[in-house]
Gaussian input, Z-matrix of N, CA and C with variables (Angstrom, degrees):
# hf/3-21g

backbone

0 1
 N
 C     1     B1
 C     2     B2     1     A1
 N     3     B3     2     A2     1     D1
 C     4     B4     3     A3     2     D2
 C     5     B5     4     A4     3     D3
 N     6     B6     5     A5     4     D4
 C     7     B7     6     A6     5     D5
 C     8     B8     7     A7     6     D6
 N     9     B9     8     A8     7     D7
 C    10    B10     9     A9     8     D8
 C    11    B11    10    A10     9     D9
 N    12    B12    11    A11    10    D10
 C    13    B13    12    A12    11    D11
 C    14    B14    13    A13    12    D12
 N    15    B15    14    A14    13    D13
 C    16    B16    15    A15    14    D14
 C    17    B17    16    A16    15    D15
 N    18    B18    17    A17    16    D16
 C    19    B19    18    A18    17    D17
 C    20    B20    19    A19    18    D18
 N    21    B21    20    A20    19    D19
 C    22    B22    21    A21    20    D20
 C    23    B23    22    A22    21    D21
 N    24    B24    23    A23    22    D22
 C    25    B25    24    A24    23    D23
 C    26    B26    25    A25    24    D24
 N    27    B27    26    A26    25    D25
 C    28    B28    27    A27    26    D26
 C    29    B29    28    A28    27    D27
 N    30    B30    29    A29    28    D28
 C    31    B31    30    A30    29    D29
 C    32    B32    31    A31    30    D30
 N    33    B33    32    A32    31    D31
 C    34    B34    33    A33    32    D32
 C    35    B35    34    A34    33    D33
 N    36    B36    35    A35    34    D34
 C    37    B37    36    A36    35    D35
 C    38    B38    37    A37    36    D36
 N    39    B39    38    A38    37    D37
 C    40    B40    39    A39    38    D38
 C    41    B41    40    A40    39    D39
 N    42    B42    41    A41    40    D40
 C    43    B43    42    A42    41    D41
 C    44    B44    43    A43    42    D42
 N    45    B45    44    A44    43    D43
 C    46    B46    45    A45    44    D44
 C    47    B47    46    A46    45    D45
 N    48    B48    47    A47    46    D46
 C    49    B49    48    A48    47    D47
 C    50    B50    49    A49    48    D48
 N    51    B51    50    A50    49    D49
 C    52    B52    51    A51    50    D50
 C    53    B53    52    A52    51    D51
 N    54    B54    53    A53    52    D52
 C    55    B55    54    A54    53    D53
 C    56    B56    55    A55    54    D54
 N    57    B57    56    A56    55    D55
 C    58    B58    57    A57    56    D56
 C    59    B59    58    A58    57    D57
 N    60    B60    59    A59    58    D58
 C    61    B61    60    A60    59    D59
 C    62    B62    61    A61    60    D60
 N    63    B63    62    A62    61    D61
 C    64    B64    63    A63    62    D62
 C    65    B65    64    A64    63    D63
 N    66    B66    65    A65    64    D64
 C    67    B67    66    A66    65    D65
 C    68    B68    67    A67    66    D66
 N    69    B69    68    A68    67    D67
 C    70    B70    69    A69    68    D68
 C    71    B71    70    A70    69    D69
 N    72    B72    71    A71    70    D70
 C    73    B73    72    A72    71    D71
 C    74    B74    73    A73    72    D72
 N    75    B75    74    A74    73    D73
 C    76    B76    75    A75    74    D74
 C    77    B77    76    A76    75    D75
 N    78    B78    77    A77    76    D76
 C    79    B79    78    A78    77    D77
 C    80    B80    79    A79    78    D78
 N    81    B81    80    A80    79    D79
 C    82    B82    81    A81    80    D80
 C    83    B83    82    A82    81    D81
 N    84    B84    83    A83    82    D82
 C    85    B85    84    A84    83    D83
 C    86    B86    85    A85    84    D84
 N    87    B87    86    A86    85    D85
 C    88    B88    87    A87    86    D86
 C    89    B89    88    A88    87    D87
 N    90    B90    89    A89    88    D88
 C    91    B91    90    A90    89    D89
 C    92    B92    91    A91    90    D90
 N    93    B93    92    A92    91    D91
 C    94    B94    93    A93    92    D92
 C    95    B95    94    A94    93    D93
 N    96    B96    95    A95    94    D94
 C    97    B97    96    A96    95    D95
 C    98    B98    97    A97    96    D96
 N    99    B99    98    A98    97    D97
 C   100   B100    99    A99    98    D98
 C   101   B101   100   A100    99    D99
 N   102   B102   101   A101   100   D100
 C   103   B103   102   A102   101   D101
 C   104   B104   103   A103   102   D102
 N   105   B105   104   A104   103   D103
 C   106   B106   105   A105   104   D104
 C   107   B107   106   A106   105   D105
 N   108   B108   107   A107   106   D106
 C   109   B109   108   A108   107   D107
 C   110   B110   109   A109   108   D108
 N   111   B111   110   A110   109   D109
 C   112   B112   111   A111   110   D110
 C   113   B113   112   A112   111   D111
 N   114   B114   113   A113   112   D112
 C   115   B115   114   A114   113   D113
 C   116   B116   115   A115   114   D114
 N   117   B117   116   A116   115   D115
 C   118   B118   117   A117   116   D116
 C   119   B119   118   A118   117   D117
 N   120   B120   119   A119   118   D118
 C   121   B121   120   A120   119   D119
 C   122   B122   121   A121   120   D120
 N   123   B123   122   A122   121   D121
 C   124   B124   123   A123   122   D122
 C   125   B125   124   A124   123   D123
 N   126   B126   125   A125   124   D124
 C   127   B127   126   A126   125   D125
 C   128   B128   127   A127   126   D126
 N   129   B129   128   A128   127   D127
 C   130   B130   129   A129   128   D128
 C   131   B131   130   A130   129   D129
 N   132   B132   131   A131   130   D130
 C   133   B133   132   A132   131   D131
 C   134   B134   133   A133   132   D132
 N   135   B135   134   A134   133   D133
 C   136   B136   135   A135   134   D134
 C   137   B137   136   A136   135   D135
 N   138   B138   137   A137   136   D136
 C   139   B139   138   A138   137   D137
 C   140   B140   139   A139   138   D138
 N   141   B141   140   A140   139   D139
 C   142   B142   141   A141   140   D140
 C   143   B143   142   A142   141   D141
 N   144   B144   143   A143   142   D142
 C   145   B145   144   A144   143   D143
 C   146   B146   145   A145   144   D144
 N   147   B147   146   A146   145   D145
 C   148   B148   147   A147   146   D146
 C   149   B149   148   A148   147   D147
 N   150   B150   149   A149   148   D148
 C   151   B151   150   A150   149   D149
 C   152   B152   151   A151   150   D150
 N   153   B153   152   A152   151   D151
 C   154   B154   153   A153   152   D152
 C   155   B155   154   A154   153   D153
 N   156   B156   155   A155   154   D154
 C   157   B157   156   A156   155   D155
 C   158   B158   157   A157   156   D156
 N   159   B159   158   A158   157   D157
 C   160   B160   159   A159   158   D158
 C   161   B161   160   A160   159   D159
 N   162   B162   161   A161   160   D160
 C   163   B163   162   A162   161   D161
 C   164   B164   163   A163   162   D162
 N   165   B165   164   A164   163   D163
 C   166   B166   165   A165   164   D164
 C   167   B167   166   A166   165   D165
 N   168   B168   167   A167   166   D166
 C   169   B169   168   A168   167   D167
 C   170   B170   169   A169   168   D168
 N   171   B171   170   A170   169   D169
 C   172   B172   171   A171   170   D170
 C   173   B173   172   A172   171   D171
 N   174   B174   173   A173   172   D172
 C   175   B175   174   A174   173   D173
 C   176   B176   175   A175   174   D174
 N   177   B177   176   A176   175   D175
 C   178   B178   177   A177   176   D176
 C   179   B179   178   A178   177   D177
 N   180   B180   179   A179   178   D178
 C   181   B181   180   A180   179   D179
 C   182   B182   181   A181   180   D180
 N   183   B183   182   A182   181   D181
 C   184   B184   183   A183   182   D182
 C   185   B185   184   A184   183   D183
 N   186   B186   185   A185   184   D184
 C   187   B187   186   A186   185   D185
 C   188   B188   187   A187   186   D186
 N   189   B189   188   A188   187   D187
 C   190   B190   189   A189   188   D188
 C   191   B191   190   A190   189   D189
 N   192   B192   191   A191   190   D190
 C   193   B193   192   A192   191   D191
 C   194   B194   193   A193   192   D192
 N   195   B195   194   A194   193   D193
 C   196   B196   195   A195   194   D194
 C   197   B197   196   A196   195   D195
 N   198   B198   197   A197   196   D196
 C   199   B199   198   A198   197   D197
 C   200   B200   199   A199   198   D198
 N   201   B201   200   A200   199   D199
 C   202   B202   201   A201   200   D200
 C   203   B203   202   A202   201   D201
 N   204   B204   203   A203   202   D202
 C   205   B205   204   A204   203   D203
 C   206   B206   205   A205   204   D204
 N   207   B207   206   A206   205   D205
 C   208   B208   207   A207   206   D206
 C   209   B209   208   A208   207   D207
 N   210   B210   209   A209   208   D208
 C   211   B211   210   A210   209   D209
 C   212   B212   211   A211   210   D210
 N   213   B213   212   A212   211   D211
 C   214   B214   213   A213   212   D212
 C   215   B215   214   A214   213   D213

   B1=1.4541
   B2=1.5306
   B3=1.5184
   B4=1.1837
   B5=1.4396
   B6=1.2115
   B7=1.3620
   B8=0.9568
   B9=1.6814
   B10=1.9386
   B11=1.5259
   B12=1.4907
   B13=1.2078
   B14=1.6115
   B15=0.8580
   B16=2.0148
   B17=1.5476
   B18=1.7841
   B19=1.2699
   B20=1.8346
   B21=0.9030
   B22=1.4633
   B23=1.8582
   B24=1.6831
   B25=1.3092
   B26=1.8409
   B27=1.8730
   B28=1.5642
   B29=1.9672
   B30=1.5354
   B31=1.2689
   B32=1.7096
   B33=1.3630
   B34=2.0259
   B35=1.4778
   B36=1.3509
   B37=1.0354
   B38=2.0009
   B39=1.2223
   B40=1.3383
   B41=1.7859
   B42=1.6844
   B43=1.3380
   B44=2.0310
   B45=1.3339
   B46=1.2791
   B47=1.0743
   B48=1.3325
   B49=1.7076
   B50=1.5994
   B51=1.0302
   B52=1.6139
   B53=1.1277
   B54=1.2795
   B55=1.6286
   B56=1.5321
   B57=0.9822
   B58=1.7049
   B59=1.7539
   B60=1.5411
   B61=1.6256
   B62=2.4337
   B63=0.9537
   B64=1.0832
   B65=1.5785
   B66=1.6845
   B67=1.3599
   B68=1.6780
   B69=1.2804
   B70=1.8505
   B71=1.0909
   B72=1.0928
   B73=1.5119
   B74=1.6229
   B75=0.9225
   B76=1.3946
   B77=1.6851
   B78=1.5088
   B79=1.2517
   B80=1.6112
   B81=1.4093
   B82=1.5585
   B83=1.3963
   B84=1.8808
   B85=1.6199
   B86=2.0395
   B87=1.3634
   B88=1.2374
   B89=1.3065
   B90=1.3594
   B91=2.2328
   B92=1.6546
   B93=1.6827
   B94=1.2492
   B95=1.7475
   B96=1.7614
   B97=1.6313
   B98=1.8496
   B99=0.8364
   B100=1.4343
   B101=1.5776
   B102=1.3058
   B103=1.2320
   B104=1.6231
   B105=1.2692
   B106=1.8443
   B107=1.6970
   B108=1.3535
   B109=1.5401
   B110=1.2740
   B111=1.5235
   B112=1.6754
   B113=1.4785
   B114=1.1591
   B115=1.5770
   B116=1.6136
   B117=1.3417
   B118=1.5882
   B119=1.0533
   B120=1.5473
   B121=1.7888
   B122=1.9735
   B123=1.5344
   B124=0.8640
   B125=1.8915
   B126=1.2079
   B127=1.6229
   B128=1.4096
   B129=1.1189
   B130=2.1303
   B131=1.3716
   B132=1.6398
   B133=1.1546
   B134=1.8895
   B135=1.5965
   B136=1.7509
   B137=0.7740
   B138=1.6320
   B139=1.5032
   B140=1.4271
   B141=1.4112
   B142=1.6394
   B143=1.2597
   B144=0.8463
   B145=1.9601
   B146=1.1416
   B147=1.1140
   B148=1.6141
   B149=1.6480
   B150=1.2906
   B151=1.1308
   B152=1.7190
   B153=1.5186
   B154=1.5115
   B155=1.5349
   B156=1.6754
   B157=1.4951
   B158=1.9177
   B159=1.0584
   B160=1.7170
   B161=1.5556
   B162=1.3561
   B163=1.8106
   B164=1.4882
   B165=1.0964
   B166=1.8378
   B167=1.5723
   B168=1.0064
   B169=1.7755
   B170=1.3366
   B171=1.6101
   B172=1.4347
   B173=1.7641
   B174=1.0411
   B175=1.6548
   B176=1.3238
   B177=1.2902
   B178=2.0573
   B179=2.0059
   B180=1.2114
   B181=1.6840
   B182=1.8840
   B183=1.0756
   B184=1.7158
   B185=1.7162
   B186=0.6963
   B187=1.7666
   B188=1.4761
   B189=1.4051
   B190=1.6483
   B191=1.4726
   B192=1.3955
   B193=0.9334
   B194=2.0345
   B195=1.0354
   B196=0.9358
   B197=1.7046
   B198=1.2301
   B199=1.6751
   B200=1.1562
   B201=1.5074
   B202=1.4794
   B203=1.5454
   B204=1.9984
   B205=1.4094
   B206=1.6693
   B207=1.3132
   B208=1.8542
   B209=1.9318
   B210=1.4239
   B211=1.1054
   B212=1.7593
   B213=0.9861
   B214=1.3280
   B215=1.2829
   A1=107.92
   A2=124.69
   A3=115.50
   A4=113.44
   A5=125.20
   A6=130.70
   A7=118.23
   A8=113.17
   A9=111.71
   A10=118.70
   A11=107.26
   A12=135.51
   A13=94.37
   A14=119.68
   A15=121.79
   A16=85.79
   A17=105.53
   A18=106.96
   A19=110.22
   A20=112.11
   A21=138.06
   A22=101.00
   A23=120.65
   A24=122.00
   A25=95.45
   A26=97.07
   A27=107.97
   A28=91.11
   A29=114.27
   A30=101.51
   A31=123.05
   A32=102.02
   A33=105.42
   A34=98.56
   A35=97.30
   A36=96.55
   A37=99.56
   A38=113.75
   A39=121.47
   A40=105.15
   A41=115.32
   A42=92.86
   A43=100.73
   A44=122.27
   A45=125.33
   A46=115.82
   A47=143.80
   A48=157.17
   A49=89.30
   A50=119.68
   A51=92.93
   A52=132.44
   A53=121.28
   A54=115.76
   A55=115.34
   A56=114.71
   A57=120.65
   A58=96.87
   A59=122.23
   A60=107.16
   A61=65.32
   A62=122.07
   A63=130.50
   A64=112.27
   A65=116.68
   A66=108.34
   A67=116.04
   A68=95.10
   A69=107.80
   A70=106.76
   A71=154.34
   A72=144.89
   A73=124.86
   A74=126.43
   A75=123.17
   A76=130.22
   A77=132.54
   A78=113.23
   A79=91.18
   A80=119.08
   A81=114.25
   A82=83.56
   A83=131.44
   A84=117.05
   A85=95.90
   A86=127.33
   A87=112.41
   A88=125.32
   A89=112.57
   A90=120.56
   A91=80.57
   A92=109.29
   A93=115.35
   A94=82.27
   A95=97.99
   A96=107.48
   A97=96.83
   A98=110.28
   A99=124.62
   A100=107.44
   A101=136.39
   A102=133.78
   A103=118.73
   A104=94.01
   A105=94.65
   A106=124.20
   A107=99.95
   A108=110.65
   A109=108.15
   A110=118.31
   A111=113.96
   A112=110.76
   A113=113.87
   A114=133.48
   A115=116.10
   A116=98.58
   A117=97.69
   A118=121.62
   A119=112.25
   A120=121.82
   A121=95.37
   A122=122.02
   A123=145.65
   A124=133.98
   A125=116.45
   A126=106.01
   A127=109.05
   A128=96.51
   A129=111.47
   A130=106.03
   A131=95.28
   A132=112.01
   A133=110.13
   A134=113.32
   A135=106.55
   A136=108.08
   A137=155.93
   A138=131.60
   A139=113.58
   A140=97.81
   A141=113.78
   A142=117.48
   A143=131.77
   A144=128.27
   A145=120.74
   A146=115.51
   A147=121.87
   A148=99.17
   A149=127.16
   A150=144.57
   A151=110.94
   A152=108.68
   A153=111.70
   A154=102.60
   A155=118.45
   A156=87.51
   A157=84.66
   A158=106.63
   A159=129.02
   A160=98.30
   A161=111.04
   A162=152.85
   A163=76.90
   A164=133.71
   A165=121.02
   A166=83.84
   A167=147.52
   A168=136.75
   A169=105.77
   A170=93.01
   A171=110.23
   A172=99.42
   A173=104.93
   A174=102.48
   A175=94.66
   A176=117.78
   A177=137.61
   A178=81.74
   A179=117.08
   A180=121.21
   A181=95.04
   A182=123.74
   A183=130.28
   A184=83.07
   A185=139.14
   A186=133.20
   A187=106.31
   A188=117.69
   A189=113.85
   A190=123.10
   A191=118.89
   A192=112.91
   A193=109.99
   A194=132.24
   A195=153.77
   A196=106.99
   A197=122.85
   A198=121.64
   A199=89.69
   A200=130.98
   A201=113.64
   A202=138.06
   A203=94.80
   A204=117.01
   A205=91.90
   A206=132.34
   A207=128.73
   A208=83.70
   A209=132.08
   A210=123.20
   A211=142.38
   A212=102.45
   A213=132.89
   A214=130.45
   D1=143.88
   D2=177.80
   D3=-109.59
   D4=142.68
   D5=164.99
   D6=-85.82
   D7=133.05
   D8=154.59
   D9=-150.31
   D10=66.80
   D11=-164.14
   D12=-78.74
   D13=152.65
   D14=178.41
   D15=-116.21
   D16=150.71
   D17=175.81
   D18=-76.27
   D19=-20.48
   D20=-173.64
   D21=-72.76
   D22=-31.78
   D23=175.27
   D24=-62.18
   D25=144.25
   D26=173.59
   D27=-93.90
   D28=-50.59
   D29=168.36
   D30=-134.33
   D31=178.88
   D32=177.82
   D33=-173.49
   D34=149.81
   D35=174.45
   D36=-140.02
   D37=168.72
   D38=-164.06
   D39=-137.88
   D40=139.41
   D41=168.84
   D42=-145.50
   D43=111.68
   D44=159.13
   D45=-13.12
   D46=112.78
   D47=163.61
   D48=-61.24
   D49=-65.84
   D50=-175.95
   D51=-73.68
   D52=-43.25
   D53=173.19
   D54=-93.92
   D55=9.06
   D56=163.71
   D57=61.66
   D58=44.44
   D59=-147.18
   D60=-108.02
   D61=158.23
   D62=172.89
   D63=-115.13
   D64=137.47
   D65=158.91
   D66=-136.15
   D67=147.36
   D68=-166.28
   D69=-85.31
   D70=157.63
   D71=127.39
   D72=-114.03
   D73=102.50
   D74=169.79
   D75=-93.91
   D76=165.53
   D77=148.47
   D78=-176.93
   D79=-176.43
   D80=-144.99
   D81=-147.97
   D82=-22.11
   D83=-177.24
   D84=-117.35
   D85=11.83
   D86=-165.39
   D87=51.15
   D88=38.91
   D89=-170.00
   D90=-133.71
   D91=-77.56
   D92=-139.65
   D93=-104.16
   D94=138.13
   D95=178.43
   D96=-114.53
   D97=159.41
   D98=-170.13
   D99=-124.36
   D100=93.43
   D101=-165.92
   D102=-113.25
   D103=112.14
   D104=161.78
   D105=-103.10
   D106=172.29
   D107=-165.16
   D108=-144.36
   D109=109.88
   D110=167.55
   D111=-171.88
   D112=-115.85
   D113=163.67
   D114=-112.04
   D115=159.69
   D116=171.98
   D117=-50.08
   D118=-40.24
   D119=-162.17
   D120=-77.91
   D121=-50.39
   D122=-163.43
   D123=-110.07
   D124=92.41
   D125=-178.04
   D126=-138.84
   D127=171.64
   D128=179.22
   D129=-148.99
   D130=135.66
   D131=-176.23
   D132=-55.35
   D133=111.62
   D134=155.77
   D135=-85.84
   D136=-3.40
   D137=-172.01
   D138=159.46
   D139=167.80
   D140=171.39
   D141=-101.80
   D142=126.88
   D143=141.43
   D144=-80.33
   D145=158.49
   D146=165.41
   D147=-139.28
   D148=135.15
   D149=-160.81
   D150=-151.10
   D151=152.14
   D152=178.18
   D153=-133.94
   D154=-4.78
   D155=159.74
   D156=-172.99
   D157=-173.14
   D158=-123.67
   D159=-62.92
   D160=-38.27
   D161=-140.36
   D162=-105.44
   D163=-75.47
   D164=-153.52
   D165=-73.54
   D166=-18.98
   D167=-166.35
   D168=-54.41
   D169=-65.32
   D170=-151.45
   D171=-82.42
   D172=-14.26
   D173=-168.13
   D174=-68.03
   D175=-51.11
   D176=-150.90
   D177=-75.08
   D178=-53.98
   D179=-178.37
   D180=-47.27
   D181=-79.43
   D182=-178.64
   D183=-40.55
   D184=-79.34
   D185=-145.84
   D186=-63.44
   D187=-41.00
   D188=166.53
   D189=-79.43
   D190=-15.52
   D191=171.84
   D192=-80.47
   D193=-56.70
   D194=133.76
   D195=-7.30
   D196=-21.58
   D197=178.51
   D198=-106.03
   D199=-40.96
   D200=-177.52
   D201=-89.38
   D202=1.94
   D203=179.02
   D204=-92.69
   D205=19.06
   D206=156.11
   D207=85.21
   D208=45.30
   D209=178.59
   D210=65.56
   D211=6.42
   D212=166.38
   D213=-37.39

């Protein structure tokens, strides 16, 4: 899945064409991102990031998503 979240986005969300697996991102100061993982209808929070610019966002987003796809 590719990311291209701006650190400057408050939210985005992303969803896999093949595995229909969905991911949320929220956050309210542009530092700390708040990320869920599931389906559209259905998700749970895996984690936080904290990020300072566009490039560490999306990288740390691929790496958690990617920890919760069993390493993939």
């Amino acid at each position: 899945m590719k990311f291209n979240m701006s650190i400057e986005d408050n939210f985005a969300s992303f969803i896999d064409d093949k595995s229909g697996v969905a991911v949320f991102v929220d956050s309210f100061d542009n530092e700390e991102f708040e990320v869920r993982i599931g389906t559209v209808t259905e998700s749970q929070k895996t984690g936080s990031i904290t990020a300072t610019t566009t490039k560490e966002l999306n990288e740390k987003l691929e790496a958690l998503y990617r920890k919760h796809q069993g390493g993939r």
